[in-house]
N, C-alpha and C positions, 0 to 999 in steps of 0.2 A: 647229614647226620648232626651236624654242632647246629641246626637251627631247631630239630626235635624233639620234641622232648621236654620235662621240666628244669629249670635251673639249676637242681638238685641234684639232675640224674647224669650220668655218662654220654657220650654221644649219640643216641640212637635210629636206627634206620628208619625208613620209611615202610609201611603194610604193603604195597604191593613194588615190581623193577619199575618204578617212574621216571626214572632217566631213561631204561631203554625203551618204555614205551612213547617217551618225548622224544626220544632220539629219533624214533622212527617214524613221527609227526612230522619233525622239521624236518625229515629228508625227505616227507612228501611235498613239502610245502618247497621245497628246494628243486624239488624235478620240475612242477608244475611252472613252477616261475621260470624256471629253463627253458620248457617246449613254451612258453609265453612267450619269452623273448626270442625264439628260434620263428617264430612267425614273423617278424617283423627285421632279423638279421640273416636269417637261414645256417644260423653258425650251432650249434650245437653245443653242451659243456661238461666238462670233466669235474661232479660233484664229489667233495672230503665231508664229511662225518664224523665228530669224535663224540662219545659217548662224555667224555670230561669237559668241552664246550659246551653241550646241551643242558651238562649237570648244572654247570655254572650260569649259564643261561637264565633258567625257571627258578634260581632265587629271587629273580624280579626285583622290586624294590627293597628286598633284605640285601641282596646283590649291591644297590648303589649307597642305601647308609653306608655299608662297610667301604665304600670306598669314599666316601666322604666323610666321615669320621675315622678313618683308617682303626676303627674295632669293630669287632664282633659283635651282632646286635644279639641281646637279651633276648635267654628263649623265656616262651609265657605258657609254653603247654596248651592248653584247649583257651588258657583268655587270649586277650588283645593287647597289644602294647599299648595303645592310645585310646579305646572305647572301653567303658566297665559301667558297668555290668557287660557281658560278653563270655558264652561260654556254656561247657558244661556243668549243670545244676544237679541234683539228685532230689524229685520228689516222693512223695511216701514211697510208692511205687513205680519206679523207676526213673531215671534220669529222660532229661529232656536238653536242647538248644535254646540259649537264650541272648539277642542280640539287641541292647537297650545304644540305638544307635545316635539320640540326638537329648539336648535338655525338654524338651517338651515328652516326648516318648518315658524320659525316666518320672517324671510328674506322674505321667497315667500310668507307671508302672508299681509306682510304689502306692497309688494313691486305690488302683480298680483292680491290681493282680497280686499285689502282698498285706494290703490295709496296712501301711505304713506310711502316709502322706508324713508324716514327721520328720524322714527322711530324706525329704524333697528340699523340708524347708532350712533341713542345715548346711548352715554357710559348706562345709565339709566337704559337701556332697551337691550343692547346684550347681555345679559347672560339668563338662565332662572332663575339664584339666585338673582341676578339685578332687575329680572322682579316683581319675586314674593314681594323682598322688596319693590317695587315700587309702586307696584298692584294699590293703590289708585292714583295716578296719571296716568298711563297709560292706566288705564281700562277707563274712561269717554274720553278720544281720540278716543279710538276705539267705544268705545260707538255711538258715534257724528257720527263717517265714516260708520259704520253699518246702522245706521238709517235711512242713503241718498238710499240707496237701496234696490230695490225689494227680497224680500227672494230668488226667484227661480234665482235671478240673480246672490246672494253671492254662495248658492247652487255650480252651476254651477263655479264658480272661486275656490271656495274648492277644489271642484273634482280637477280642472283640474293641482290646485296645488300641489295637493296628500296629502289635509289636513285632518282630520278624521272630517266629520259635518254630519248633518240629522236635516232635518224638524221636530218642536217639535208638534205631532200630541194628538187631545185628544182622551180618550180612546173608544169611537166607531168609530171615524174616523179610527182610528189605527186599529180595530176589522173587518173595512168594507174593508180595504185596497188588494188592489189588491196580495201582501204579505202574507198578513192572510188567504182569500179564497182562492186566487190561488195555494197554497200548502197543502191544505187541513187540517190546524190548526183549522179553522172555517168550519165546516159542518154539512149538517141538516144530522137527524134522525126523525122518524113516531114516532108519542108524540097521545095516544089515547084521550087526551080530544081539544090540538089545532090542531092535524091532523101532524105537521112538527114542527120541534122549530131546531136553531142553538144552539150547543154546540163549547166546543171547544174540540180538539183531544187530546190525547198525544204530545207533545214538541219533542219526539224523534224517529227516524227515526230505523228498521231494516233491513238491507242491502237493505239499500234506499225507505222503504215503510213504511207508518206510518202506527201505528197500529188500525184497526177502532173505532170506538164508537159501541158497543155493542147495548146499548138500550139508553133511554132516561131518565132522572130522572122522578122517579115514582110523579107521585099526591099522593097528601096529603089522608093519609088512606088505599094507595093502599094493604098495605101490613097486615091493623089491624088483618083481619080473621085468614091469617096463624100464624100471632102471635099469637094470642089468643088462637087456635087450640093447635099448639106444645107446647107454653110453660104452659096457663093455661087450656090444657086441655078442652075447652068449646065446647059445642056441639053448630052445627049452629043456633038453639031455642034459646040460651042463649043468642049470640052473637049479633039476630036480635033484642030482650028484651033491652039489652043494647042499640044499634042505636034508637030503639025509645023512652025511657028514655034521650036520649040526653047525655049520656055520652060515647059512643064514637061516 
């Protein structure tokens, strides 16, 4: 949370639980390495977990500034601490990503995607150490030149100047996208109470095929009976006694 955010703001969390879903990466990645090692020692091992290691973990290189300069590294919001231009823009019609990653990239950037080669040429602004100290002056220029134009139109001038950008899409836009379906990350499965529902696939492909979706998440209670059956032992009598007492 103290890395989110703008400098302005309070601490604020992240959009989706990323620790517990990192947490639950590294403890794959933690068994794996165990049966790894269990082939070649036949020993077995007793895996710990903490959700406040893993947190601390995936700050990655904000992780080691702080310990190297024993402070808190500056939050930058959607820029970059050390690349600028970088970031979210706003064009006429809607925001976009824009990542002007090297001194040559910012030339063709100011010169073929904002018609502002003048830009290039001050001292201010040709470096990218230049830029970043500058950030607050150069960034509302660009700001101003972005704004005159149609997103699909900056779009289009990125590409073609080999700039790294992408339309900043929300998350079912992003979900419905021709990207999403079209590679089968978004696919239905037969759901027995809505008849079909979309899930999303696996992320990762084997020798070029992603791997399907099995079933569909169960409904709520789908599974009471057999629970009740294996672990407490309850006869189907017991079990319908219960559902109509209302407690389960």
């Amino acid at each position: 949370m103290a890395l989110n955010g703008e400098a302005s703001q309070a601490p604020l969390k992240f959009g989706v639980a990323a620790v517990d879903l990192f947490t639950g990466m590294y403890a794959a990645q933690a068994v794996l390495a165990a049966l790894f090692e269990r082939q070649s020692t036949g020993r077995g091992r007793h895996i710990e977990m903490a959700l406040f290691d893993c947190g601390l973990m995936i700050t990655s290189y904000y992780g080691l500034e702080a310990l190297m300069t024993g402070k808190d590294p500056l939050r930058y919001g959607n820029a970059h601490p050390s690349i600028v231009p970088y970031g979210v823009f706003e064009a006429q019609d809607g925001a976009l990503v824009i990542t002007v990653g090297n001194n040559a990239q910012f030339v063709r950037f100011c010169r073929d995607v904002i018609d502002r080669p003048d830009l290039a040429e001050d001292d201010r602004f040709r470096t990218n150490i230049a830029r970043a100290q500058n950030r607050s002056t150069l960034l509302p220029e660009i700001d101003r030149e972005l704004s005159r134009h149609k997103r699909a139109v900056l779009l289009e001038r990125l590409k073609n100047a080999s700039i790294p950008c992408g339309e900043v899409l929300g998350l079912h836009e992003a979900l419905s996208s021709e990207r999403a379906t079209g590679s089968g990350l978004v696919t239905n499965v037969p759901h027995p109470e809505t008849g079909e529902m979309q899930v999303l696939a696996p992320p990762y492909r084997f020798d070029g095929t992603r791997p399907p979706v099995r079933r569909a998440p169960p409904p709520l209670g789908e599974g009471t009976r057999d629970v009740l059956r294996s672990l407490l032992a309850m006869s189907d009598e017991q079990i319908t006694q219960l559902e109509a007492d209302g407690i389960v």
